[in-house]
N, C-alpha and C positions, 0 to 999 in steps of 0.2 A: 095171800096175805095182803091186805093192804098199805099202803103207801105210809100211811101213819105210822102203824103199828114198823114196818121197816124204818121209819124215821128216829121213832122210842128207841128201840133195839141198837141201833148204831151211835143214837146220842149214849145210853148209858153202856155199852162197849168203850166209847170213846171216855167217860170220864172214869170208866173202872179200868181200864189201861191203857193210859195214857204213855206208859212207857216201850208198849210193844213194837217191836222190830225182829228182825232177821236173826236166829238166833246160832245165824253160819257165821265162821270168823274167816274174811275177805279182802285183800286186798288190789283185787283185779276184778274184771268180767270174769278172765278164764279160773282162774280161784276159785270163783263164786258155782262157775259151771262145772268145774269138778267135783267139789265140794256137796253140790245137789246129788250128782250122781251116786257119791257116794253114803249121801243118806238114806239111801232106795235100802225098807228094813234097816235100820239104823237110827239109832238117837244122833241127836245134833251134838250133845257132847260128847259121846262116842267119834264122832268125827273129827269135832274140832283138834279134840287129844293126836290122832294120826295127821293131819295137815298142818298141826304145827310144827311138826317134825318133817314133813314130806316138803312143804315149802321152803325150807330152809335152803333143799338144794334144788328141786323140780317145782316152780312157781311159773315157768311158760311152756309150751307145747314143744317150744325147740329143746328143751332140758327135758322133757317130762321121756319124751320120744330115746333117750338115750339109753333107759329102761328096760328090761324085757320083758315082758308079763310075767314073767317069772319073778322076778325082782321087783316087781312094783306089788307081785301080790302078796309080797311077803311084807311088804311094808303097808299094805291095806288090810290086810288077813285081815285083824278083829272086828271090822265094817260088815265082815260076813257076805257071802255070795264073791268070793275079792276074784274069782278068776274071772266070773263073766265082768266084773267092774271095770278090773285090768284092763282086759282085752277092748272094751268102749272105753276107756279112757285115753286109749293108747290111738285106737283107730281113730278118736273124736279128734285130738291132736298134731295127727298126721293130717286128716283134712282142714282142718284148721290150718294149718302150713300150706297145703295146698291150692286152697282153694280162696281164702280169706289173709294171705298172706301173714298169718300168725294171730290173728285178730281175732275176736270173738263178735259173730254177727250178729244185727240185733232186731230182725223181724222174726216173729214165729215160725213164716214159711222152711227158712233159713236154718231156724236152728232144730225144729223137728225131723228136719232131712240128717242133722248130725247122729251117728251110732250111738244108741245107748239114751237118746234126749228125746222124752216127748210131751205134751201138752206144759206136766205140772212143773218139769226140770224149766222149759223154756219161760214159762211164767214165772216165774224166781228169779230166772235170770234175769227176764225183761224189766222187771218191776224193781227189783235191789240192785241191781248193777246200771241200767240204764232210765232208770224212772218213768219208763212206759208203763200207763196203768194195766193195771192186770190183777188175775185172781186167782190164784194157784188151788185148786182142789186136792187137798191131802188127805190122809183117814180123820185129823179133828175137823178140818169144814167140811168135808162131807154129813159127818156125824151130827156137828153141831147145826148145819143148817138146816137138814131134814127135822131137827128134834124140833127144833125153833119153828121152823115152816117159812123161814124167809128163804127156801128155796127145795122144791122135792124134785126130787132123779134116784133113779136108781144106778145110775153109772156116772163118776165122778166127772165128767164131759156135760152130762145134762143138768149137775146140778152147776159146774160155772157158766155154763148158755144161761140158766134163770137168775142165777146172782147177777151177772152183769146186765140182763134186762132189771133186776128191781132196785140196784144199788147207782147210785150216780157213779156218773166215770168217775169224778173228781176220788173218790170214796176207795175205789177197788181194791187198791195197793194195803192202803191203811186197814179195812175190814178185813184182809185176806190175817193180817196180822191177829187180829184183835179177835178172830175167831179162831184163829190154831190156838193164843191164850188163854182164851176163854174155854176151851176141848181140853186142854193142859191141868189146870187147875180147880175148874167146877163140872163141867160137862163131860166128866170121864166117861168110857165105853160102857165099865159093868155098874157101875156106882155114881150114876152122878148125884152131887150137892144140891139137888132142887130146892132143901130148906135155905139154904146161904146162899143162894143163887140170886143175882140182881134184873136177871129178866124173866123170872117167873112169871110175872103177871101179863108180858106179852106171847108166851112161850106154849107150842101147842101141845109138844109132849106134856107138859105141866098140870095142864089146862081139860088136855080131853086124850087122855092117857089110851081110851079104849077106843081110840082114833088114829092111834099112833104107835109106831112101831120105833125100839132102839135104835 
């Protein structure tokens, strides 16, 4: 795709949600990075429901640790998967204390090494909690970006290697948003809105259907 046509796309992303953001509720790094973890198969409000009760009392790594996996997964159960969550959330925590003196690190090397955190968790983190740009590859940008063509992979790794080569730095953080939005409400998986859709006309599913794959 060219550079235009990714230019279109982002301006009208930009004026058709303008309100996009993070749709975890956070008041820390570590929040933010448990929080991700535990939206792995899970809705973001699904989550937010259990962390706002689970913060209340375990909101740092030295309270979270107090826990047993036992006990944590009963207070994470409806996140689904809650023992393997548990148990990386527990472990993440422990290293977190140990190694980061309670702190939540903030290069990707650093935090992909944490139990349970890899690429898309750490790019959440980097991007919302610390405002390093970044582009977190979920199932809606995956989805959406392959449909669009402003970026094809077949594993969500190669499709943020090409977003980040076609999107300006400045851009990442914001686009990362505006395309989970845009997967959310128009570019659904089995249905998407192509008639009500605002970038149809630079959109290659759209456009050369028999070119393109959901």
């Amino acid at each position: 795709m060219d550079k235009q046509n990714v230019d279109n796309i982002l301006k009208v992303l930009k004026e058709t949600y303008p309100e996009a953001k993070c749709a975890l509720n956070f008041e820390s790094p570590y929040e933010l990075l448990v929080s991700t973890m535990l939206s792995a198969q899970c809705t973001d409000v699904r989550v937010n429901k259990v962390t706002s009760e689970l913060y209340k009392q375990y909101n740092t790594p030295e309270k979270m640790i107090s826990l047993t996996e036992e006990e944590l997964g009963e207070r994470i159960k409806s996140c689904g998967f809650f023992r393997n969550k548990s148990k990386n959330i527990l472990s993440t925590s422990r290293e977190l204390i140990e190694k980061y003196g309670g702190e939540v690190p903030h290069t990707m090397e650093q935090l992909i090494e944490l139990p349970g955190v890899g690429r898309k968790t750490a790019d959440v983190v980097l991007s919302n909690a610390f405002g390093v740009p970044a582009i977190a590859v979920d199932t809606h940008v995956f989805r959406v970006s392959n449909r669009l063509g402003i970026a094809k992979g077949t594993t969500p790794h190669k499709v943020e290697m090409e977003l980040m080569k076609n999107i300006p730095k400045s851009m990442w953080s914001d686009s990362h948003h505006y395309l989970i939005w845009h997967g959310r409400r128009i570019c659904k998986s089995r249905k998407p809105d192509c008639e009500h859709c605002p970038l149809a006309p630079y959109c290659e599913y759209f456009n050369h259907p028999e070119e393109t794959k959901s």
